[in-house]
N, C-alpha and C positions, 0 to 999 in steps of 0.2 A: 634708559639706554643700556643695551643689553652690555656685558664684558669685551663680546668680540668685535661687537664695534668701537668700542673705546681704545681696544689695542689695535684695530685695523692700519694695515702703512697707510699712512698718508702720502697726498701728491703732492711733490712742492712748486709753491706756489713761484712761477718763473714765466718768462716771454721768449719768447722767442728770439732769436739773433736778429737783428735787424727792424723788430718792433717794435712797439713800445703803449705804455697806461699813459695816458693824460690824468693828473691830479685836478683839483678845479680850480685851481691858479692857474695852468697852464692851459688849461682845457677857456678859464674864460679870457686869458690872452687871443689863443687863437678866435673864439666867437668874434670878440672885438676887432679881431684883422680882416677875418670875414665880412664880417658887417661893412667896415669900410669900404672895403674891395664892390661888395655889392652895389653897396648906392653912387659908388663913382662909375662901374659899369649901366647901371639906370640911367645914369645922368646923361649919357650917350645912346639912351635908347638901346641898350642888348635886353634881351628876355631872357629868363630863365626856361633849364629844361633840363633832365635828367635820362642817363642811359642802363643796362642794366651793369653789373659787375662784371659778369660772365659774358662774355660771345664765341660763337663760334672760332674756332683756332685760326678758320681761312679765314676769316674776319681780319685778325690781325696781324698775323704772320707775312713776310715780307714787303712792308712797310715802311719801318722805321730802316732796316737794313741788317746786316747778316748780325751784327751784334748785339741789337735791340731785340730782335730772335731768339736770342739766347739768355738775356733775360726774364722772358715773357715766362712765368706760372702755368703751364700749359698740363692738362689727365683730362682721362676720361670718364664721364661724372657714371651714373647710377642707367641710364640709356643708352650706354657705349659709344654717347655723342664724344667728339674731339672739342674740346672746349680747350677757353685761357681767359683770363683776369688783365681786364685792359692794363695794357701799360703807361697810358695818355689817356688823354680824352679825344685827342683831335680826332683820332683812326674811328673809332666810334662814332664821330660828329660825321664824318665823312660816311659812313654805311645811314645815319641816322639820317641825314639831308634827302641821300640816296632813295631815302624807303619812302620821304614825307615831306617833299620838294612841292606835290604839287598843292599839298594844304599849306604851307607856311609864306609860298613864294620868293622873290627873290628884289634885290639883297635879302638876306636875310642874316636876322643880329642876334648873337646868345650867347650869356652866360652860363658857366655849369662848374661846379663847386662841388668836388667828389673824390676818393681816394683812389689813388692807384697804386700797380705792384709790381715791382722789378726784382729781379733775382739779383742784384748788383751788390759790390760790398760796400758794406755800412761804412759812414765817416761823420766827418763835426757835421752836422745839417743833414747829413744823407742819411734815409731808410730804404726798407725794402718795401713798409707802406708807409706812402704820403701821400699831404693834400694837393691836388691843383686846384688853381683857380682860375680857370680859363675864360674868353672872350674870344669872340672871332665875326668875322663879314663874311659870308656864304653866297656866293655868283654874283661877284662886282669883281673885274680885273683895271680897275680904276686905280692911279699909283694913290689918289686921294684917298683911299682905304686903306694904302701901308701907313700913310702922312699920319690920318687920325691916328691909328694902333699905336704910333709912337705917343700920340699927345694921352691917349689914355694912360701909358708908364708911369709920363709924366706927371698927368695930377694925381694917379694913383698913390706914388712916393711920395708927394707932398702934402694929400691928406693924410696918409698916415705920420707922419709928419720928421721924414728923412731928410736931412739939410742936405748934405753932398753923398749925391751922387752920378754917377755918369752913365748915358745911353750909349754904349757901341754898336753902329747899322753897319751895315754891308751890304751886298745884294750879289746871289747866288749868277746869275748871270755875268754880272762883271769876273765873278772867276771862274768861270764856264768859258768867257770869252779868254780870257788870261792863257786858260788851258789849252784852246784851239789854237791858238795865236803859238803854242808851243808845242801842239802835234800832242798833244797830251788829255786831246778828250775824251776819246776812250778809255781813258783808266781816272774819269776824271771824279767817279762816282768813290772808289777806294783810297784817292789823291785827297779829298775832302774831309774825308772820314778820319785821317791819318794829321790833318791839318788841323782837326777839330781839338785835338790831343794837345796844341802849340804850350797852353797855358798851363798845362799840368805836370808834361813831361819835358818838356824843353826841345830847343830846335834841332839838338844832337841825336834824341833819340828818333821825332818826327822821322827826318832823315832816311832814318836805318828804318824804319817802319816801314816809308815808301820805297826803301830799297828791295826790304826782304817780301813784303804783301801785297805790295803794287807790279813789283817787279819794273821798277824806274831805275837808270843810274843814280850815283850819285851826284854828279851834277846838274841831272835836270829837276832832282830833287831840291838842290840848292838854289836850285835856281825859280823853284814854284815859291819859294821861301822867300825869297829876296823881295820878288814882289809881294808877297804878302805881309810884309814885313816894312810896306812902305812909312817913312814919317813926315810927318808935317801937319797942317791944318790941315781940315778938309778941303778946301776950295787947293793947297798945293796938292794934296794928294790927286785929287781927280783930275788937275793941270797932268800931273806923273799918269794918269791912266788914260787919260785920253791921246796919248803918244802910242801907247805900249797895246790900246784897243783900236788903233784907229783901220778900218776896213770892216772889223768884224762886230757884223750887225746885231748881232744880241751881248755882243759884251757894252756897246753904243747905247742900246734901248737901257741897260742896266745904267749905267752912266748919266742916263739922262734921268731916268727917276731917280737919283741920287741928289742929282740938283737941284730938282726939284723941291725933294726932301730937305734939304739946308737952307733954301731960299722961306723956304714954309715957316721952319723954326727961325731964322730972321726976323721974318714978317712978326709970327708970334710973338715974340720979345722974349722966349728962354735963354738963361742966363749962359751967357759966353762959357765954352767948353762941357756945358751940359750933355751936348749932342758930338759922338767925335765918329768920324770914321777909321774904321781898323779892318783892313781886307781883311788880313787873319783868320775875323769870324767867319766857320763855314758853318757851325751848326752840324753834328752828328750824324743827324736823319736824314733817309734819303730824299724824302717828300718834299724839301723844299727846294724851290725854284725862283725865288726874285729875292725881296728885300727881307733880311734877317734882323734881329736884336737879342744884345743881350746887356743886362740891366749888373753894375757892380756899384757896392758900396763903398763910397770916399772912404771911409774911416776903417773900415774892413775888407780890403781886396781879397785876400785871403781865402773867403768863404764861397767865392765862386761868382757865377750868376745867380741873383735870385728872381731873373724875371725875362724868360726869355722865349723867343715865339718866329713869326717869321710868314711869309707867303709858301701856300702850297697850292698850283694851279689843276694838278693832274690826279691827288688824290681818289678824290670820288668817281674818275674815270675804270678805277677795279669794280665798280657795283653800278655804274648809270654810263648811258651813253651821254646824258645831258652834258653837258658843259657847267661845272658845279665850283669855280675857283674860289678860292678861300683864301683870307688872311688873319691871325689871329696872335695873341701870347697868353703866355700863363705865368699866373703869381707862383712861384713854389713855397708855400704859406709854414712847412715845416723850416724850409732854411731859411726865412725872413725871420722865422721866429727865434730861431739859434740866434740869429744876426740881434736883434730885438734885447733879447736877454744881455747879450754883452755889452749890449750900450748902453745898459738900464732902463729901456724905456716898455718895463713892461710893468705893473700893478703886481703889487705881493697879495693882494688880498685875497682868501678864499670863499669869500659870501658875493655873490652878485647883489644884497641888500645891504644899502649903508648904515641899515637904522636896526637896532637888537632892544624889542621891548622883553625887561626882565620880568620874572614872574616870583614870588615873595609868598603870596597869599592865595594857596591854591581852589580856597572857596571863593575866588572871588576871577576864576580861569575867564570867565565870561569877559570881563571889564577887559584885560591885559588884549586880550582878541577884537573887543571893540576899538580898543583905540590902536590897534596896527591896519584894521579895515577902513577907520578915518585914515589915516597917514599914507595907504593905496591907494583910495578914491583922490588926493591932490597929487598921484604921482611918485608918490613915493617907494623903496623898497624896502619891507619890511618882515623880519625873520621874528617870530615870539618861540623864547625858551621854554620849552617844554613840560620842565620841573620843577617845583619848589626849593630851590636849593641856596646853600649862603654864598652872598654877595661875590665871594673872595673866586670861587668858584664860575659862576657865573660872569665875571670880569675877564678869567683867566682866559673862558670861551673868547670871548668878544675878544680881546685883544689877540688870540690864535687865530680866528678868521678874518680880523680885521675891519671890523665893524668901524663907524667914524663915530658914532652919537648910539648912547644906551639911553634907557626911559624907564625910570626905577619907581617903583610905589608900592609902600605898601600898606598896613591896617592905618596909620596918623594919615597918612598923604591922602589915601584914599577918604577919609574921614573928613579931610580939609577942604576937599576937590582940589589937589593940587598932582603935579610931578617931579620929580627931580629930572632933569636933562642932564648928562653928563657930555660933554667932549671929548671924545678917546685918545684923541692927537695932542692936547694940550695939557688936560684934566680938571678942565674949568666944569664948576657945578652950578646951576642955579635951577632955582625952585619955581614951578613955572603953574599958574590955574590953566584946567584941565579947557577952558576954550580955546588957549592962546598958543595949545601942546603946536600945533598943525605948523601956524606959523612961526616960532622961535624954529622950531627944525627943520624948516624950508630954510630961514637964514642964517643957520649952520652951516648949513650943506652947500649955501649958495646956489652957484647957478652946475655945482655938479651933484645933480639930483639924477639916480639913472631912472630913464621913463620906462614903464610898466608895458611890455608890448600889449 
């Protein structure tokens, strides 16, 4: 290496604001939540499908609504095209239905597991890129298509295996209707947007928000508040909205899918209070139009929603004349995993293999390699150390990545046909002949052996 590169400045090595590196503890957290999410979305029949990063700017620009606009990533690449970096998936799912409606047909069910990017400020959970993990039903305006979306949260949260917590629905039309009923439908798209804000900023500020960007008094302000703001059970609250909607016909039809929606989870047997209704939720984006949710955890309010989604009927009306309604939610997989981490329930380990065959006797590299090939043919995962090094060493690995079970031999053992087996959690040792290696360490590991995809 020549002088002047050895004194050249260096770049230091940093992320960006609002970024961030996955370690592989963290990186195999998230796989495992993924994984989850997936096979509970299978289980419902969604398919997967992927779109690109990039779309065109009209693509995505007004949309979400004048703020989600402003977060969007949006230059123009090396073609002088106007491009942006989806901010969702949905907007995309909506152009991608658009283009591919007549191969897939309809309903149609999908998955899609991919990162997006918002210019937004960073907080506990929040990036500027993160994962969704979205699900949605494409041209069914069946309320039976909101009902499911709820019951997917639901087993979702309780495979991964969240004790408390609560589903909050709504449905965009009961305060569409709420609105008219108070001469307030036309400002009712900025009236929402401003109400979505409830849980962040408090009702004082809402307020002044729909005072000064709505251009509403303040008491009619206080008064979109009051109703949204209603309490009780569900079935008192909708008794309270069925007075204050009654005449007007899409605040009615919203109402009525709502009861449906409670009758359902009834029927189901979800645990009492699981499901609550909260007018309040408007949901930010403008795109939606019937039933909303959003998903909080008992133990941590605090951190937001981490699972929230909703009907959008009129979307893929910007790109198809078809009739293309949509209902869907998305996991927000970086702030479940914030959530995740503080309650402990995430694995410190940094090997995705439980098993660490050591290596002692480097003429004999072959044997240590055979028997982690036995140990993956029954399922097993297994990492072989590299290089002949002492024990103390080689331990020190294993227990920094968190290995459960090490498999030590060397010139006597191998001589014997035998292994040593160690226990990493305990530090129990026993000496084990080299037939019986397979199964002693299947009943180690018991029944948490991860499988080899």
């Amino acid at each position: 290496m020549s002088k002047d590169n050895r004194t050249a400045r260096k770049i230091k090595p940093q992320t960006l604001r609002g970024f961030r590196d996955f370690l592989p503890n963290q990186m195999m957290a998230r796989e495992h939540l993924i994984d989850t999410a997936r096979s509970v979305y299978r289980s419902y029949g969604f398919a997967p499908i992927d779109t690109p990063a990039l779309e065109y700017a009209e693509v995505l620009l007004g949309k979400g609504g004048d703020e989600s606009d402003k977060q969007v990533f949006r230059f123009t690449d090396q073609g002088d095209r106007d491009v942006a970096m989806r901010f969702d998936l949905t907007v995309p799912l909506a152009r991608y239905s658009a283009q591919h409606i007549q191969e897939l047909g309809t309903p149609f069910r999908r998955y899609h597991i991919g990162a997006v990017w918002r210019g937004e400020r960073p907080a506990r959970g929040r990036y500027r890129e993160f994962m969704q993990c979205d699900f949605d039903t494409i041209g069914s305006d069946s309320n039976a298509a909101d009902i499911e979306t709820l019951m997917v949260i639901n087993d979702l949260f309780e495979r991964i295996g969240i004790e408390r917590f609560t589903m909050r629905v709504n449905n965009r039309l009961v305060l569409n209707g709420l609105l008219a009923m108070n001469g307030l439908e036309d400002q009712a798209s900025g009236i929402l947007r401003s109400l979505d804000k409830l849980d962040k900023i408090g009702r004082d500020k809402v307020v002044d928000e729909m005072m000064e960007k709505v251009g509403i008094s303040r008491e009619q302000a206080g008064s979109v508040l009051d109703m949204a703001q209603l309490q009780g059970s569900p079935l008192e609250i909708m008794s309270s909205l069925e007075g204050m909607l009654s005449g007007n016909e899409v605040g009615e039809l919203g109402l009525a899918n709502l009861r449906e929606l409670f009758q359902t989870v009834s029927d189901c047997g979800l645990p009492e209070g699981r499901v609550v209704l909260d007018v309040s939720i408007a949901r930010g984006l403008d795109y939606y139009t019937g039933t909303i949710y959003e998903t909080f955890l008992g133990d941590l309010p605090g951190i937001g929603s981490v699972c929230s989604g909703g009907r959008y009927d009129n979307l893929a009306q910007k790109f198809t004349s078809q009739k293309l309604p949509g209902v869907g939610a998305s996991l927000g997989v970086d702030r479940m995993l914030a959530a995740m981490e503080e309650l402990g329930m995430t694995e410190t380990a940094a090997t995705p293999a439980p098993v660490l065959v050591t290596m002692f006797a480097r003429d004999r590299a072959g044997s240590y390699i055979a028997m982690a090939r036995r140990l993956r043919a029954a399922g097993i995962g297994v990492e072989v150390f590299p290089d002949a090094k002492g024990i103390g060493k080689q331990m020190k690995y294993a227990d920094r990545k968190g290995f459960k079970v090490a498999l030590i031999a060397g010139g006597d053992e191998f001589d014997a046909g035998n292994w040593q087996i160690k226990g990493l959690a305990d530090g129990s040792q026993q000496t084990v002949a080299d037939n019986d290696v397979v199964d002693v360490v299947k009943s180690l590991l018991a029944t948490d052996i991860p499988v080899i995809p």
